[in-house]
CHARMM-style PDB file with segment names, atoms N, HN, CA, C and O in Angstrom:
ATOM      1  N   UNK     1     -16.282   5.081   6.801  1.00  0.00      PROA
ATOM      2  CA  UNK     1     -15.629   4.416   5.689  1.00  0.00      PROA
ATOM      3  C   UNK     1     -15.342   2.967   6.063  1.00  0.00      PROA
ATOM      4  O   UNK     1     -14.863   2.734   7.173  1.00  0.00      PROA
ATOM      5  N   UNK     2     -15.578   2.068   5.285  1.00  0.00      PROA
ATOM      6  HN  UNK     2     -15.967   2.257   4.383  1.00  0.00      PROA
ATOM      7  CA  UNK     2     -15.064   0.769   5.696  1.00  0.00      PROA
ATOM      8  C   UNK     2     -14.035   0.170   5.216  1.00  0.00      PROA
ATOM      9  O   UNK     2     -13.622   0.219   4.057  1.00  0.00      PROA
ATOM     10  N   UNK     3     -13.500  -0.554   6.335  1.00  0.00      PROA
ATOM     11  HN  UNK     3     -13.836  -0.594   7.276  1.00  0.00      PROA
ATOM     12  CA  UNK     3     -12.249  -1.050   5.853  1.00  0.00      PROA
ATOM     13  C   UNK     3     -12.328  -2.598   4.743  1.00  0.00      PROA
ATOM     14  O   UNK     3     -13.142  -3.509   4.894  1.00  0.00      PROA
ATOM     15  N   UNK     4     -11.277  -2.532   3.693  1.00  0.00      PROA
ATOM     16  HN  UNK     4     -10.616  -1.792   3.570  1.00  0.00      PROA
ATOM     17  CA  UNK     4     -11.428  -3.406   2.852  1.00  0.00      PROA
ATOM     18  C   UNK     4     -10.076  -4.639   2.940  1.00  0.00      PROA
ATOM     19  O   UNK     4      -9.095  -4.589   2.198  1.00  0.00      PROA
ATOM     20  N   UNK     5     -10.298  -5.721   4.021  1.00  0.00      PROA
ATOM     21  HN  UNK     5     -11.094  -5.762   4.623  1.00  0.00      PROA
ATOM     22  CA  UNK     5      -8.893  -6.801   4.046  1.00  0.00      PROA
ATOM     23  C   UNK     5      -8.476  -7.307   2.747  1.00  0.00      PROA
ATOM     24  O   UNK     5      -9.436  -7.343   1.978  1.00  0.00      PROA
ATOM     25  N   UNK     6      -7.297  -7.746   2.182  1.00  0.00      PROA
ATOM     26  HN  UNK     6      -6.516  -7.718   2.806  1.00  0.00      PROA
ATOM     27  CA  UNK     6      -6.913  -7.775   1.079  1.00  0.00      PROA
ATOM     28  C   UNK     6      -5.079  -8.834   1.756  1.00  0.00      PROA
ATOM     29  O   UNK     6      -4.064  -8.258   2.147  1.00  0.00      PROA
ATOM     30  N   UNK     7      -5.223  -9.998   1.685  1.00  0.00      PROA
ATOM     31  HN  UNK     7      -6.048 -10.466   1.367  1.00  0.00      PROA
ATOM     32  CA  UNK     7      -4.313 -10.861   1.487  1.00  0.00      PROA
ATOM     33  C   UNK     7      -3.061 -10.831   0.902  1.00  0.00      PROA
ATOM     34  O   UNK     7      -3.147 -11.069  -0.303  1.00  0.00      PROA
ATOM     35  N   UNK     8      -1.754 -10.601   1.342  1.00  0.00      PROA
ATOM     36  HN  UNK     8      -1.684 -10.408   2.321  1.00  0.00      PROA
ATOM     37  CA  UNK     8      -0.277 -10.461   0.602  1.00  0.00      PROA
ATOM     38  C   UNK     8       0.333 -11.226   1.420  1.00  0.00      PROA
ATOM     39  O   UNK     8       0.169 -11.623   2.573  1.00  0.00      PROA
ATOM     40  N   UNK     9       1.460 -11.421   0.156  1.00  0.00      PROA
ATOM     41  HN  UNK     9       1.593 -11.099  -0.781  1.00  0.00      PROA
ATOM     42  CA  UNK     9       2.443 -12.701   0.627  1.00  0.00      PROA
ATOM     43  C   UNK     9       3.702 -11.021   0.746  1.00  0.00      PROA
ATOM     44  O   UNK     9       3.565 -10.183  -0.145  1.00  0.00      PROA
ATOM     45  N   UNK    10       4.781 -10.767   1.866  1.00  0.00      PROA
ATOM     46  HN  UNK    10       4.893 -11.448   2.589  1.00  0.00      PROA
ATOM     47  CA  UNK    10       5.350 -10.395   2.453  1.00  0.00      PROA
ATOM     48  C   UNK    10       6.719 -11.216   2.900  1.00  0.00      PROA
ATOM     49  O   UNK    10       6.827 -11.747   4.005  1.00  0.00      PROA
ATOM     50  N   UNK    11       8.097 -11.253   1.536  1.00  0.00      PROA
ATOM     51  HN  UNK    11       8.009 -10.822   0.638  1.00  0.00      PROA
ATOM     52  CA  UNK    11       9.069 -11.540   2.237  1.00  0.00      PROA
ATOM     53  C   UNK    11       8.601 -13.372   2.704  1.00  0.00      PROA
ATOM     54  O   UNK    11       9.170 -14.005   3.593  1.00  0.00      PROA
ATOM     55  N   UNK    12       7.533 -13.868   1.891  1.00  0.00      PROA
ATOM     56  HN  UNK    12       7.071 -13.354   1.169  1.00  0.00      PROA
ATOM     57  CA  UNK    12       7.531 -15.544   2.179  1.00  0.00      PROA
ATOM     58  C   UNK    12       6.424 -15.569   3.097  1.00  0.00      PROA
ATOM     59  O   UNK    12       6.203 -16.727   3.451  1.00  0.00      PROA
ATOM     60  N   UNK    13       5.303 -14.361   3.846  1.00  0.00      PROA
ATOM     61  HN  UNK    13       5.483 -13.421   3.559  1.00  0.00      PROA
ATOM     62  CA  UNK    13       4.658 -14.987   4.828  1.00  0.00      PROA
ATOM     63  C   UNK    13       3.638 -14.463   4.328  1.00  0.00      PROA
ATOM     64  O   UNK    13       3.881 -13.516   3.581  1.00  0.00      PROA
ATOM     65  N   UNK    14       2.526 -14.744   4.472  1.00  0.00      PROA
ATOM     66  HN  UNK    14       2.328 -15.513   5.080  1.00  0.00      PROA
ATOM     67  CA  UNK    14       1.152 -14.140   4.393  1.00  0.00      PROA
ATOM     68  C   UNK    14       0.696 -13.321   5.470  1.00  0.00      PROA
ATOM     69  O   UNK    14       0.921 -13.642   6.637  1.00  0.00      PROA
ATOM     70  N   UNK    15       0.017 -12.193   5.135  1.00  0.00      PROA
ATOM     71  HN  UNK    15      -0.166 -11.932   4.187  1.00  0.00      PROA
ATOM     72  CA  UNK    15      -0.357 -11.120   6.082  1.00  0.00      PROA
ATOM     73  C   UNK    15      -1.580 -10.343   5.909  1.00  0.00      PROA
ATOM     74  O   UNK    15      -1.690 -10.221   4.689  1.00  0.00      PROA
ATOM     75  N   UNK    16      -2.309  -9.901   6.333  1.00  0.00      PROA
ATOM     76  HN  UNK    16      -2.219 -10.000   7.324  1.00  0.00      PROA
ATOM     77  CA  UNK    16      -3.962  -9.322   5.953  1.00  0.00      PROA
ATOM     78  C   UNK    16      -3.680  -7.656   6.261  1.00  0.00      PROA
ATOM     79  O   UNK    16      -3.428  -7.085   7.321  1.00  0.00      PROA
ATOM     80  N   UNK    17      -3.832  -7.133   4.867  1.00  0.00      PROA
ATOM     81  HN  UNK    17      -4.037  -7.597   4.006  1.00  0.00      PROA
ATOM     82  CA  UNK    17      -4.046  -5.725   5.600  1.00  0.00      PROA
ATOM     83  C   UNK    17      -5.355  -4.484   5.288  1.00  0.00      PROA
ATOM     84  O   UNK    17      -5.766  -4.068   4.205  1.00  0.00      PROA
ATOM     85  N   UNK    18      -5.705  -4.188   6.438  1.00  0.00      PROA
ATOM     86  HN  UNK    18      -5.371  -4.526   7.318  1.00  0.00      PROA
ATOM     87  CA  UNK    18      -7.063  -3.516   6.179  1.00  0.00      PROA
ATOM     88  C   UNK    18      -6.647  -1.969   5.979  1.00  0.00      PROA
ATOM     89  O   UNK    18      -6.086  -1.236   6.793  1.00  0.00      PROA
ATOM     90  N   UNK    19      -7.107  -1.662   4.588  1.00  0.00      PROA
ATOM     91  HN  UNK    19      -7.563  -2.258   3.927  1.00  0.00      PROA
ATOM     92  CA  UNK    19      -7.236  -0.448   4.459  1.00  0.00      PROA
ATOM     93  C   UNK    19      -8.908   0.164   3.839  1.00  0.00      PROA
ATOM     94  O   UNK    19      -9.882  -0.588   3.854  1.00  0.00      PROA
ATOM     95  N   UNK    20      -8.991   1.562   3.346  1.00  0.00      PROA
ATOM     96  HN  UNK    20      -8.200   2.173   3.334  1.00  0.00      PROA
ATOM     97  CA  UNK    20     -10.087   2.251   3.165  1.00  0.00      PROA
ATOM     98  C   UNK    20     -10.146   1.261   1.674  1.00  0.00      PROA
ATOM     99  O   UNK    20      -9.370   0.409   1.239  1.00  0.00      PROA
ATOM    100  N   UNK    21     -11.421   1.811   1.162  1.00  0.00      PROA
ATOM    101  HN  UNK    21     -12.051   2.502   1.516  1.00  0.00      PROA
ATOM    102  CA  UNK    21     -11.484   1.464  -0.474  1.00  0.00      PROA
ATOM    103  C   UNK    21     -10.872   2.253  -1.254  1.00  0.00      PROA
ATOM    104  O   UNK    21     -10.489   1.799  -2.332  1.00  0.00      PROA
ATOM    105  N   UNK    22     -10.655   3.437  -0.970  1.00  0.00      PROA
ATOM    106  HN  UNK    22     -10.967   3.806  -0.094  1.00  0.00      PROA
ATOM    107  CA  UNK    22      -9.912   4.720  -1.705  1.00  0.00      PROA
ATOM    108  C   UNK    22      -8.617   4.585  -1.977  1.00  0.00      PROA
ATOM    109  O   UNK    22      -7.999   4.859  -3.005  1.00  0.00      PROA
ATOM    110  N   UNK    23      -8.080   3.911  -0.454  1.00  0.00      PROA
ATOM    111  HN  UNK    23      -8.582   3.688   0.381  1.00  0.00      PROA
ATOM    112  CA  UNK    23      -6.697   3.516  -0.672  1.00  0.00      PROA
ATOM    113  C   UNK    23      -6.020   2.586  -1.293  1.00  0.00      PROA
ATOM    114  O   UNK    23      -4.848   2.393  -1.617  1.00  0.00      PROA
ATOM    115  N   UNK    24      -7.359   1.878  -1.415  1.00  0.00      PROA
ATOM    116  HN  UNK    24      -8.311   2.034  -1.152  1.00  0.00      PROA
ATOM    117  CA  UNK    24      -6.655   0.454  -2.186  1.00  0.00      PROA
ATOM    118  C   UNK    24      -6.962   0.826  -3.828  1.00  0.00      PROA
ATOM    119  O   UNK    24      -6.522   0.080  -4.703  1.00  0.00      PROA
ATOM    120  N   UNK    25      -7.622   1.837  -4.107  1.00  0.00      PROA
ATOM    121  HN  UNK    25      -7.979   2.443  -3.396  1.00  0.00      PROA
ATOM    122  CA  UNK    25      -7.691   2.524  -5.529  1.00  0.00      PROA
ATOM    123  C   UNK    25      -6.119   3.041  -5.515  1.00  0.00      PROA
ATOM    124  O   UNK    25      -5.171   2.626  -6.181  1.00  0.00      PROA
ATOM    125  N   UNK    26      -6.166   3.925  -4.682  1.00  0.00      PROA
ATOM    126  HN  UNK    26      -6.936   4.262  -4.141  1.00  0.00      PROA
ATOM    127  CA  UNK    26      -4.947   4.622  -5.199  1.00  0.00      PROA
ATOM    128  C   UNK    26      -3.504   3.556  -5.287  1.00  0.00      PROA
ATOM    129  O   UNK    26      -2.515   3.869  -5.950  1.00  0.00      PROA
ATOM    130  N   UNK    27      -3.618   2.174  -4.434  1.00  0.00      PROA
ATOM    131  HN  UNK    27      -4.421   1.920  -3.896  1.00  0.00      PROA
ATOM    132  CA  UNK    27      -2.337   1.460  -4.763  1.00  0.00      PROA
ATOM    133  C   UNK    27      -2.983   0.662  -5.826  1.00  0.00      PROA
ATOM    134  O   UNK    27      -2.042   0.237  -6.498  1.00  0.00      PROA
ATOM    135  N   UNK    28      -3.796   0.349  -6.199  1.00  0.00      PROA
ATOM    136  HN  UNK    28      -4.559   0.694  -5.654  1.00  0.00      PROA
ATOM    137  CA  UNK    28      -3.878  -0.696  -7.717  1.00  0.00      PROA
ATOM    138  C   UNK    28      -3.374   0.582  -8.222  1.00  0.00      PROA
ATOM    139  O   UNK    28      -2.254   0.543  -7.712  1.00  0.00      PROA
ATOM    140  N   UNK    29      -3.412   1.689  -8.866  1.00  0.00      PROA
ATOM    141  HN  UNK    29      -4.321   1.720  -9.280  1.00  0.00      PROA
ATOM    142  CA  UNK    29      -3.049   2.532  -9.473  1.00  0.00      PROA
ATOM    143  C   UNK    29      -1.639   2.597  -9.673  1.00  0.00      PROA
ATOM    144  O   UNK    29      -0.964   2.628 -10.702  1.00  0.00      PROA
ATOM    145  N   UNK    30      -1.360   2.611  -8.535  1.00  0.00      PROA
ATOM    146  HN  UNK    30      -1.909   2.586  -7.699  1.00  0.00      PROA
ATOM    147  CA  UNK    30       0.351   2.571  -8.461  1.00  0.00      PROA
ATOM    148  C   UNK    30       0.842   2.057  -9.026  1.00  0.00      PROA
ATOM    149  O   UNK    30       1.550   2.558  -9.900  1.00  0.00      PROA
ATOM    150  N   UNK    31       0.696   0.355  -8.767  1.00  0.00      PROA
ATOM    151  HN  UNK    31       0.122  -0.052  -8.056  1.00  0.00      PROA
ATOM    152  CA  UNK    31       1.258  -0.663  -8.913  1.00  0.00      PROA
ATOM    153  C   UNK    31       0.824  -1.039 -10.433  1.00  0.00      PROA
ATOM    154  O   UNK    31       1.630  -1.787 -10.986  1.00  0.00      PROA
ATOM    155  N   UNK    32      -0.318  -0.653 -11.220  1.00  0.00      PROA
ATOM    156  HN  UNK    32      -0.974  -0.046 -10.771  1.00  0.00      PROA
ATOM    157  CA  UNK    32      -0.200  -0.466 -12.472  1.00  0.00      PROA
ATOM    158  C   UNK    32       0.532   0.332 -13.373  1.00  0.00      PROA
ATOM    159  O   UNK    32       1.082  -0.030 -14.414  1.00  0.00      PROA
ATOM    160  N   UNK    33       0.476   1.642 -12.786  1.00  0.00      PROA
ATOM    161  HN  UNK    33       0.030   1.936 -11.941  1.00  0.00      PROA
ATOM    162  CA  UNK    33       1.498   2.378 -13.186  1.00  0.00      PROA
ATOM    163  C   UNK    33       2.884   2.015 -12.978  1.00  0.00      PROA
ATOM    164  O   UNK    33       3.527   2.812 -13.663  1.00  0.00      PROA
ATOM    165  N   UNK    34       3.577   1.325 -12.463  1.00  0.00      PROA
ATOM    166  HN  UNK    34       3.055   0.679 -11.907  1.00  0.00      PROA
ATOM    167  CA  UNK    34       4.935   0.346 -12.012  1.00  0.00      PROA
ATOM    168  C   UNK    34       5.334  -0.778 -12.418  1.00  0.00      PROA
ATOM    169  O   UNK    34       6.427  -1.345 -12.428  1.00  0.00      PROA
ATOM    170  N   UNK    35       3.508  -1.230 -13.014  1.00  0.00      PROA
ATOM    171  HN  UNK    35       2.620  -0.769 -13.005  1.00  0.00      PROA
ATOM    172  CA  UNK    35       3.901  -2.635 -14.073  1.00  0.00      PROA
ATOM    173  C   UNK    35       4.414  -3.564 -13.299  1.00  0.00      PROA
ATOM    174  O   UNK    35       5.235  -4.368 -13.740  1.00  0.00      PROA
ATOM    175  N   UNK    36       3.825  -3.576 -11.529  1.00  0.00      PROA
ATOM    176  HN  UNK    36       3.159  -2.923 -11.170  1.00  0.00      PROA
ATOM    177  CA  UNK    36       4.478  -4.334 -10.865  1.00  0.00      PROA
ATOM    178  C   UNK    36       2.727  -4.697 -10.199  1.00  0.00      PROA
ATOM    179  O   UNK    36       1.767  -3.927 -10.190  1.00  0.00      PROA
ATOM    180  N   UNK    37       2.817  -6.376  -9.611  1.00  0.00      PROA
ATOM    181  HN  UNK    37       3.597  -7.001  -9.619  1.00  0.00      PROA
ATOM    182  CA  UNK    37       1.856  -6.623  -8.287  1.00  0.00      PROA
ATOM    183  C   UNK    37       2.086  -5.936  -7.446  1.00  0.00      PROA
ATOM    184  O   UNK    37       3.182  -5.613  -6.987  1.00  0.00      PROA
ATOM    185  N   UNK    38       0.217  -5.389  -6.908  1.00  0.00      PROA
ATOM    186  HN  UNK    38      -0.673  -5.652  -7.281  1.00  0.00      PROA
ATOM    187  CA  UNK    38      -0.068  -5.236  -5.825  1.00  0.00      PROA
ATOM    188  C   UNK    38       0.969  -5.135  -4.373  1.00  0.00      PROA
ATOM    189  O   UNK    38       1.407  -4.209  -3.690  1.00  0.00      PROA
ATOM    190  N   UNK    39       1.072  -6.632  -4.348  1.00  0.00      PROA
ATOM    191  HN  UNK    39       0.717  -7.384  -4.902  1.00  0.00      PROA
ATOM    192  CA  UNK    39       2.067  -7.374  -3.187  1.00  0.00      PROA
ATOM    193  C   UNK    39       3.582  -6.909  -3.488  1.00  0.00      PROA
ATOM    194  O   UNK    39       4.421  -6.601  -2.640  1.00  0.00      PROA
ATOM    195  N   UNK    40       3.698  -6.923  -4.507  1.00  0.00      PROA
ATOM    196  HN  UNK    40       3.017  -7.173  -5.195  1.00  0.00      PROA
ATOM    197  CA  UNK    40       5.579  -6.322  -4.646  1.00  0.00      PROA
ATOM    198  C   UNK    40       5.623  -4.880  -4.701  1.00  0.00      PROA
ATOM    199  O   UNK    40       6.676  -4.262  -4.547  1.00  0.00      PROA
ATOM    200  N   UNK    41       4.285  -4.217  -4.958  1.00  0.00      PROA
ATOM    201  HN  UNK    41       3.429  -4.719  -5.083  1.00  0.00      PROA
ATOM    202  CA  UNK    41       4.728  -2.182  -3.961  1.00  0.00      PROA
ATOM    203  C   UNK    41       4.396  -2.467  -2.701  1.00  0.00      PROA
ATOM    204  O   UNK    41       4.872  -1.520  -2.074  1.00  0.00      PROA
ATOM    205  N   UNK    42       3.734  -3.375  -1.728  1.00  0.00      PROA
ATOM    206  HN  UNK    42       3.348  -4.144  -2.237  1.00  0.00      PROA
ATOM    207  CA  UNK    42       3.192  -2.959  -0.607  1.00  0.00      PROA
ATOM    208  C   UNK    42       5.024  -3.912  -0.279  1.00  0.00      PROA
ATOM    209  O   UNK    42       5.763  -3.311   0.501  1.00  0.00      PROA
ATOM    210  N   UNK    43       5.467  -5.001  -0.765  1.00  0.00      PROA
ATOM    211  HN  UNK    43       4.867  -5.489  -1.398  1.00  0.00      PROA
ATOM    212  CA  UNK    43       6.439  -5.536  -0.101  1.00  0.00      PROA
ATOM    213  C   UNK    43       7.888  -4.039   0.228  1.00  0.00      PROA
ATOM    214  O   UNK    43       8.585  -3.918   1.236  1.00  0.00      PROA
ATOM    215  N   UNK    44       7.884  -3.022  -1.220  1.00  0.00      PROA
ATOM    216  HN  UNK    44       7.318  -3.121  -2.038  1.00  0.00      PROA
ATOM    217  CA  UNK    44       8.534  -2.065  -1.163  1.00  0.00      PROA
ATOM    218  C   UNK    44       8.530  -1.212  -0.013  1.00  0.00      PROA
ATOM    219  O   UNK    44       9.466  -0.845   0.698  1.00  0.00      PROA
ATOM    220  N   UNK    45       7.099  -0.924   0.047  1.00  0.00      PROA
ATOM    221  HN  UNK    45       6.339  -1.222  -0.530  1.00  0.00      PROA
ATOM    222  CA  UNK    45       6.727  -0.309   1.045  1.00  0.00      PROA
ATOM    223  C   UNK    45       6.986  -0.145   2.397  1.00  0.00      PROA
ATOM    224  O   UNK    45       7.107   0.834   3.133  1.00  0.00      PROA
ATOM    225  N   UNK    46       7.054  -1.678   2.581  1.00  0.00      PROA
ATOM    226  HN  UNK    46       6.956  -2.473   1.983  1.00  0.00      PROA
ATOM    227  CA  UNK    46       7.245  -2.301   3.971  1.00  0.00      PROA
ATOM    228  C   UNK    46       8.450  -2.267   4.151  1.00  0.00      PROA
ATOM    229  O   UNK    46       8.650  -2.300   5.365  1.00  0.00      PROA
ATOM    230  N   UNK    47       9.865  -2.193   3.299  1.00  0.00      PROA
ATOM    231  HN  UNK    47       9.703  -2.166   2.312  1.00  0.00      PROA
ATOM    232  CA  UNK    47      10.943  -2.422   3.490  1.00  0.00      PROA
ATOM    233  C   UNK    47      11.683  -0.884   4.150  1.00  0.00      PROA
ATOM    234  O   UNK    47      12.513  -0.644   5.027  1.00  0.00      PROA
ATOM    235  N   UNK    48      10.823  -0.016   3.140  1.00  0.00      PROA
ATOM    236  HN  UNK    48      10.149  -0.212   2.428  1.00  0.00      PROA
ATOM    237  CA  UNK    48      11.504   1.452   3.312  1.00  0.00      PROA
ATOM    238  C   UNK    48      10.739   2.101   5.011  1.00  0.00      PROA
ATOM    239  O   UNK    48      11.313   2.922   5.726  1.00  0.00      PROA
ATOM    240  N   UNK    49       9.721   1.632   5.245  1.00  0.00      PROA
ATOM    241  HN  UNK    49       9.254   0.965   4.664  1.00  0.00      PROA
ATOM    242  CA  UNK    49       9.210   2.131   6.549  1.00  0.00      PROA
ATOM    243  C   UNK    49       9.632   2.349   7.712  1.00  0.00      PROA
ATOM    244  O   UNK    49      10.504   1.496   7.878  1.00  0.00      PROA
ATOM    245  N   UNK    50       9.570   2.835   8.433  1.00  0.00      PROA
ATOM    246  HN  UNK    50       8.862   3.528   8.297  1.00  0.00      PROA
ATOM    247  CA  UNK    50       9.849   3.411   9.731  1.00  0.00      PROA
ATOM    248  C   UNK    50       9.315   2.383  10.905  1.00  0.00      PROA
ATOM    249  O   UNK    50       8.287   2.568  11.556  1.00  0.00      PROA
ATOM    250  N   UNK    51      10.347   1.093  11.074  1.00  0.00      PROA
ATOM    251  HN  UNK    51      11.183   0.943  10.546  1.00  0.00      PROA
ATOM    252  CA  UNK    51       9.902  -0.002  11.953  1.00  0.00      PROA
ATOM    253  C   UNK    51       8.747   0.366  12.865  1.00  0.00      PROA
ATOM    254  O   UNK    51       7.780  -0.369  13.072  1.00  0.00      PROA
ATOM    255  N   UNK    52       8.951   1.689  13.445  1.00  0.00      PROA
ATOM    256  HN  UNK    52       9.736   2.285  13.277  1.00  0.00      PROA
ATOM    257  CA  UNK    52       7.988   2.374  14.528  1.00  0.00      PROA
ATOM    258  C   UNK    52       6.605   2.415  13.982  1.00  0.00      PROA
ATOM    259  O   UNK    52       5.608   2.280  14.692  1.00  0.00      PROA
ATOM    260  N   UNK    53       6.582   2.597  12.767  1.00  0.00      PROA
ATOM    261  HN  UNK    53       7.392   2.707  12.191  1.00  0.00      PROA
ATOM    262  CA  UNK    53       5.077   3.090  12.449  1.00  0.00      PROA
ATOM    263  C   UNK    53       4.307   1.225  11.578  1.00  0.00      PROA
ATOM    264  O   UNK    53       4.996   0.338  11.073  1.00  0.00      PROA
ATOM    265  N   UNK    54       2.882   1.246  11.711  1.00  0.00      PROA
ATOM    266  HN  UNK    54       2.323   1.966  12.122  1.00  0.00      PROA
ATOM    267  CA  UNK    54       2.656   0.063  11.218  1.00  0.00      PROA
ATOM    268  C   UNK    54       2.461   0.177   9.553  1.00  0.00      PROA
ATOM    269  O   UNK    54       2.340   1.249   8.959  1.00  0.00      PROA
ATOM    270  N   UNK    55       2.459  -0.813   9.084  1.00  0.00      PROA
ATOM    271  HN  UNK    55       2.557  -1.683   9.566  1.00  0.00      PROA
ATOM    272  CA  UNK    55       2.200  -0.970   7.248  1.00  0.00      PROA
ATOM    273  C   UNK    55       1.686  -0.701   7.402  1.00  0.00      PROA
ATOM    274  O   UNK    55       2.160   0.304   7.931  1.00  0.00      PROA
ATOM    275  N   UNK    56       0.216  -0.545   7.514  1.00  0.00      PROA
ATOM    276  HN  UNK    56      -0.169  -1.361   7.084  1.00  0.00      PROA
ATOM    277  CA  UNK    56      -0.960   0.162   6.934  1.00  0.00      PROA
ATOM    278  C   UNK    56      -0.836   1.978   7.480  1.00  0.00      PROA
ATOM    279  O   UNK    56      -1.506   2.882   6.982  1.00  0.00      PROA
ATOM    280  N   UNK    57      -0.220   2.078   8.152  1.00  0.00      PROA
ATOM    281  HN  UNK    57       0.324   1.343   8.556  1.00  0.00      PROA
ATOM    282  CA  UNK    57      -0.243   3.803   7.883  1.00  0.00      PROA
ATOM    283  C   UNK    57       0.941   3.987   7.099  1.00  0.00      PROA
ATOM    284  O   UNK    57       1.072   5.129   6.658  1.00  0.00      PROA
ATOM    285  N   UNK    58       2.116   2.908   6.719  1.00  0.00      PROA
ATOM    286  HN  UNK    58       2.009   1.980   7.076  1.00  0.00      PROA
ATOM    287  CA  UNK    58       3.011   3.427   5.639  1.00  0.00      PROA
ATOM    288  C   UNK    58       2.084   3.416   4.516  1.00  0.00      PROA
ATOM    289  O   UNK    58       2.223   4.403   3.793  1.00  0.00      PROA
ATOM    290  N   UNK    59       1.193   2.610   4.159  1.00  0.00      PROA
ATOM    291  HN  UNK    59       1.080   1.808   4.747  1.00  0.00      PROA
ATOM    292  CA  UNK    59       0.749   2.725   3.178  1.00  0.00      PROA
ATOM    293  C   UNK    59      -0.099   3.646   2.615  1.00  0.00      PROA
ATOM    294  O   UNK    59       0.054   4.045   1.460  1.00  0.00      PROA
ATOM    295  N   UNK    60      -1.208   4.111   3.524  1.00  0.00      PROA
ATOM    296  HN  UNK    60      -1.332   3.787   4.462  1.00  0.00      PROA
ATOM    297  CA  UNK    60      -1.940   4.924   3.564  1.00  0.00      PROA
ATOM    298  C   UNK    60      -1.117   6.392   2.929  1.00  0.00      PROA
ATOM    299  O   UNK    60      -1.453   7.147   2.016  1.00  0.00      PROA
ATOM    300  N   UNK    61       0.242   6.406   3.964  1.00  0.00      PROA
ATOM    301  HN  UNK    61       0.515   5.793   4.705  1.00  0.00      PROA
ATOM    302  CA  UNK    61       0.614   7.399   3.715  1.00  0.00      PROA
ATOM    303  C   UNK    61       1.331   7.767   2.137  1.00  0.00      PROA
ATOM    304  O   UNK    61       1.332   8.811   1.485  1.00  0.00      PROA
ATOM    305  N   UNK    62       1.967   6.308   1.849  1.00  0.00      PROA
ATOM    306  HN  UNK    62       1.966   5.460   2.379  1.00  0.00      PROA
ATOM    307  CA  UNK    62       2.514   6.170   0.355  1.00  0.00      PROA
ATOM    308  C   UNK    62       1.415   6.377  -0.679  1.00  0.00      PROA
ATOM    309  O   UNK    62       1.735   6.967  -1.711  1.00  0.00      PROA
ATOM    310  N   UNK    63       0.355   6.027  -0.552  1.00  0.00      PROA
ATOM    311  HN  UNK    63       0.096   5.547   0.286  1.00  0.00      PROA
ATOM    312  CA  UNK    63      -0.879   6.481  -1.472  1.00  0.00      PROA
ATOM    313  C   UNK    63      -1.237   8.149  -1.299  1.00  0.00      PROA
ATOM    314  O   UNK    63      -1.364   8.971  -2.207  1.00  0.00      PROA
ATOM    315  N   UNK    64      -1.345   8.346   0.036  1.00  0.00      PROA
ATOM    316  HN  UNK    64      -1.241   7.679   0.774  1.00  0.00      PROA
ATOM    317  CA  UNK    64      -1.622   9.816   0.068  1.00  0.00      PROA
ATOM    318  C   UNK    64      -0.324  10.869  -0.639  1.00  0.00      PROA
ATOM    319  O   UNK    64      -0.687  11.966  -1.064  1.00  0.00      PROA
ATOM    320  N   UNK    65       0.712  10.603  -0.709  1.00  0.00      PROA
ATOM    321  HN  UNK    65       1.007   9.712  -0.365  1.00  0.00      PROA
ATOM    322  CA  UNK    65       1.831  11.098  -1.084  1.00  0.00      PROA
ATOM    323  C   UNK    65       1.931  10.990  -2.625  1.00  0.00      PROA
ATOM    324  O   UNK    65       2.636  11.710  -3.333  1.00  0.00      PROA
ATOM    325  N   UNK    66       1.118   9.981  -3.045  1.00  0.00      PROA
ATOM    326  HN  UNK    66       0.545   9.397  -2.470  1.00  0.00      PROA
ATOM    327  CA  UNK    66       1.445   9.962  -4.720  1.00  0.00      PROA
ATOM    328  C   UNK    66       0.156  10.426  -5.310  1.00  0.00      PROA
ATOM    329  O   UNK    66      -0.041  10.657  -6.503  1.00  0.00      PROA
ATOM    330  N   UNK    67      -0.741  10.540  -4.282  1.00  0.00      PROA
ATOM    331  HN  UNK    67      -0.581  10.352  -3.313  1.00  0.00      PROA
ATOM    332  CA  UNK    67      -2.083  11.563  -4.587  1.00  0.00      PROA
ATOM    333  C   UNK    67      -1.649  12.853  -4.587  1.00  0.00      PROA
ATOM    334  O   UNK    67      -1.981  13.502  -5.579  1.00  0.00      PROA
ATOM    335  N   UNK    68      -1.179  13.260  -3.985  1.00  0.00      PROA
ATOM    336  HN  UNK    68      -0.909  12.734  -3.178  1.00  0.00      PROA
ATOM    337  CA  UNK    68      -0.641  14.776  -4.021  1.00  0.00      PROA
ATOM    338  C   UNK    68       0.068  15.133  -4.772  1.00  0.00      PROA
ATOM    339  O   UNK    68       0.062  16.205  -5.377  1.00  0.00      PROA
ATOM    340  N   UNK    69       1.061  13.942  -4.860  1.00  0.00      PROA
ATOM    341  HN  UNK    69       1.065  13.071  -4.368  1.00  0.00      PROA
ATOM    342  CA  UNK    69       2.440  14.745  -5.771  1.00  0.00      PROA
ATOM    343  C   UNK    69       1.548  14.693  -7.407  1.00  0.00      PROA
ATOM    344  O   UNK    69       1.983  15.549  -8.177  1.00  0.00      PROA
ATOM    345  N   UNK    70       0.374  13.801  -8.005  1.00  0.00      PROA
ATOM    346  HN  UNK    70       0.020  13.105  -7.379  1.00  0.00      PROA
ATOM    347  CA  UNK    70      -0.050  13.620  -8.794  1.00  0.00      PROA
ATOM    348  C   UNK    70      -1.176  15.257  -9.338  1.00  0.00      PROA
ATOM    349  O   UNK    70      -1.157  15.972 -10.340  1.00  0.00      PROA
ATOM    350  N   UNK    71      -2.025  15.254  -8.062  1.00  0.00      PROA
ATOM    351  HN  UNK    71      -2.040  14.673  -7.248  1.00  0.00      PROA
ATOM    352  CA  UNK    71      -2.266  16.529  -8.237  1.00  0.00      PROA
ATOM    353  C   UNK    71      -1.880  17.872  -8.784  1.00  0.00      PROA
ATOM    354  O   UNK    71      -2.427  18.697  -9.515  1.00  0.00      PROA
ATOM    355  N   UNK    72      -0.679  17.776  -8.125  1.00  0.00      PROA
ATOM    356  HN  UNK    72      -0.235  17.106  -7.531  1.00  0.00      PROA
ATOM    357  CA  UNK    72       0.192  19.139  -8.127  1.00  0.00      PROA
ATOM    358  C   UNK    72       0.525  19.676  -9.527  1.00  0.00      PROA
ATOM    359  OT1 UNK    72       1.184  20.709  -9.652  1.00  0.00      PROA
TER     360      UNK     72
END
């Protein structure tokens, strides 16, 4: 699978984050469904995370989590 970089401003700084193509489906999704940018769920994202773990597996994991709960 290849990874797809994608540019956000973060809290005033710019930052690159590489995720799958799937994943970045499932957050445009989100963030349409939220009626919010891209950059202001991944900024959410980043706030609620677990300092220990990096953004891109919070994210991964926040997409995989609203894939499921969507499923269900």
């Amino acid at each position: 699978m290849a990874l797809y970089k994608r540019s956000v401003s973060l809290h005033g700084h710019r930052t690159s984050l590489a995720l799958e193509g799937e994943f970045w489906q499932v957050i445009d999704e989100i963030a349409e469904s939220k009626v919010m940018a891209v950059s202001a769920l991944i900024a959410e994202i980043d706030v609620a995370r677990d300092p220990e773990n990096s953004l891109s597996s919070a994210v991964r994991v926040h997409a995989l989590t609203y894939a499921l709960q969507k499923s269900s």
